[in-house]
C-alpha positions, 0 to 999 in steps of 0.5 A, spaced: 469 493 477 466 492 470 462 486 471 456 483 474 456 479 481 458 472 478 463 468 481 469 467 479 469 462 473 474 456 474 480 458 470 485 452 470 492 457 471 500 454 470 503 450 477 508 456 478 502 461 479 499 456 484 505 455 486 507 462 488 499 464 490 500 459 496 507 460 497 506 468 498 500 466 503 506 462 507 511 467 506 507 473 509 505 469 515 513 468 517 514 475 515 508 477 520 511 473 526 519 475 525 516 483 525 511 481 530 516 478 535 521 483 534 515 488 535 515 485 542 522 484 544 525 491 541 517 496 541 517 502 536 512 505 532 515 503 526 515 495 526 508 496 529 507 499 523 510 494 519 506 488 523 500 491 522 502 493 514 504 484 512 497 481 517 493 486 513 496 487 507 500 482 505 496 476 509 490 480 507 491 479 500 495 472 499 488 470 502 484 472 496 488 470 493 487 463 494 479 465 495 480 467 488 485 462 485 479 457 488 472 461 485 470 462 492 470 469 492 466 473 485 471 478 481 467 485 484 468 482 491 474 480 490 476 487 487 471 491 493 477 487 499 483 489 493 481 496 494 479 496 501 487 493 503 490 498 497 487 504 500 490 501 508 495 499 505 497 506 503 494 510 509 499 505 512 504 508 508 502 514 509 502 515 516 510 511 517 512 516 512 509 522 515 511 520 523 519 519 520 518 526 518 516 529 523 522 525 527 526 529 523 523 536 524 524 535 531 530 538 529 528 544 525 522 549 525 516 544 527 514 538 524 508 543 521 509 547 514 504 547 508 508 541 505 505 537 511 497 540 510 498 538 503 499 531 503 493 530 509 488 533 504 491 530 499 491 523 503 483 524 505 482 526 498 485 519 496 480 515 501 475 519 499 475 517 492 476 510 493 470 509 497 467 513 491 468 509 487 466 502 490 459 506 492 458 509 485 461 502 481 458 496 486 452 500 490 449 503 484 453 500 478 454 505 473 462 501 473 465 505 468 464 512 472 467 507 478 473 505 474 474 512 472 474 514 479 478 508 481 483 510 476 483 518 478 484 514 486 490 512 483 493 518 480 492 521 486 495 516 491 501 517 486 501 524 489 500 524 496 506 519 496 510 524 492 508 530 496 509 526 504 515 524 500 518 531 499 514 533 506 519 528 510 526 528 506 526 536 506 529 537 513 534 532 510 536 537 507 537 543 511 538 539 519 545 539 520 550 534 525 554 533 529 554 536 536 547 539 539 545 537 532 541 532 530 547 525 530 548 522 523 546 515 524 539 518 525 540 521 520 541 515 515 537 510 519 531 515 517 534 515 510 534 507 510 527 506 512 524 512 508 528 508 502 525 502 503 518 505 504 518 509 498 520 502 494 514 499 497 508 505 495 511 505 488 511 498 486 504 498 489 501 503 484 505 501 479 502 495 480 494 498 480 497 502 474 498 495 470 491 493 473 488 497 470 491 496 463 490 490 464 484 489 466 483 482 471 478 480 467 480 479 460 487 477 464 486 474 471 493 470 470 497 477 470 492 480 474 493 474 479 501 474 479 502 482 480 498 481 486 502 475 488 508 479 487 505 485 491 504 481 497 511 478 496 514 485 497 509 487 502 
């Protein structure tokens, strides 16, 4: 964010990073008609979700990937459509989360309880800091207080996704099975997919903590291989 709307200077990378940049664009593409058919023959919310998470997110980003490996894209615009996918991506996230763990309420008091309006607020307070930050860096270009802010955006989506966490395995903890009771296979198919999305949200902020210690500017190979990564597991 810290840098003038140039394009991006052409970098010579190794061929395993090119390599992996392509590859990664192949692979969520494939993703993305395995999830999307399997959406279409057996509907459910999640695997919607899922789909729009690796078309968005996954393809999204291995798209500016190559944009940015080919300088056909400027480093702030490629940072605006990186924070743009990041903050969709963790919305996204968000909202499977927070459905499952409705789901698992249904057994219990009701899905409402401070837990749930705490992550809401904390889920608004994280888009409205992203956007903040691009306003306040790209608009007006005062770029260290939009790092500041991008970085606290961060922290908080830390937050949110610890607090929606805690909101959706609570119930876990307290439902019973059995008969009239919730069955435990639902149980632990919740659990299994809760899993594999927490894994998912914190490999991605962890990787805009690495960002941002090192900055993709004086970094672009690392900067490029971490997102490389991301989308792999997007």
């Amino acid at each position: 964010m810290n840098s003038t709307t140039t394009p991006l200077d052409s970098v010579p990378f190794d061929v395993s990073t090119v390599a992996s940049i392509w590859a990664s664009l192949v692979f969520s593409v494939l993703s993305c008609v395995v999830i999307g058919r399997k959406a279409i023959i057996d509907y459910c919310h999640l695997r919607v979700s899922c789909f729009a998470v690796g078309v968005l997110t996954g393809v999204g980003m291995a798209t500016i990937n190559i944009f940015r490996l080919q300088s056909d894209i400027s480093e702030d615009n490629f940072f605006v459509v990186k924070s743009v996918l990041m903050v969709v991506f963790m919305d996204l996230l968000f909202v499977m989360i927070f459905n499952l763990g409705r789901k698992l309420y249904e057994w219990e008091d009701g899905p409402v309880n401070r837990l749930s309006k705490l992550s809401l607020a904390l889920a608004v307070l994280m888009n409205v800091l992203g956007a903040v930050s691009l306003i306040v860096g790209q608009v007006f270009h005062f770029h260290a207080a939009g790092d500041s802010i991008y970085t606290a955006s961060i922290f908080v989506a830390l937050s949110t996704m610890s607090v929606v966490v805690i909101y959706a395995l609570y119930p876990v903890t307290k439902i019973k099975t059995g008969v009239d009771k919730m069955p435990s296979k639902t149980v632990a198919v919740g659990i299994w997919y809760l899993s594999g999305i927490i894994i998912l949200g914190i490999v991605s902020i962890l990787s805009n903590v690495i960002s941002t210690i090192y900055p993709r500017h004086t970094y672009k190979s690392v900067d490029m291989n971490i997102g490389t990564t991301v989308v792999f597991l997007r």
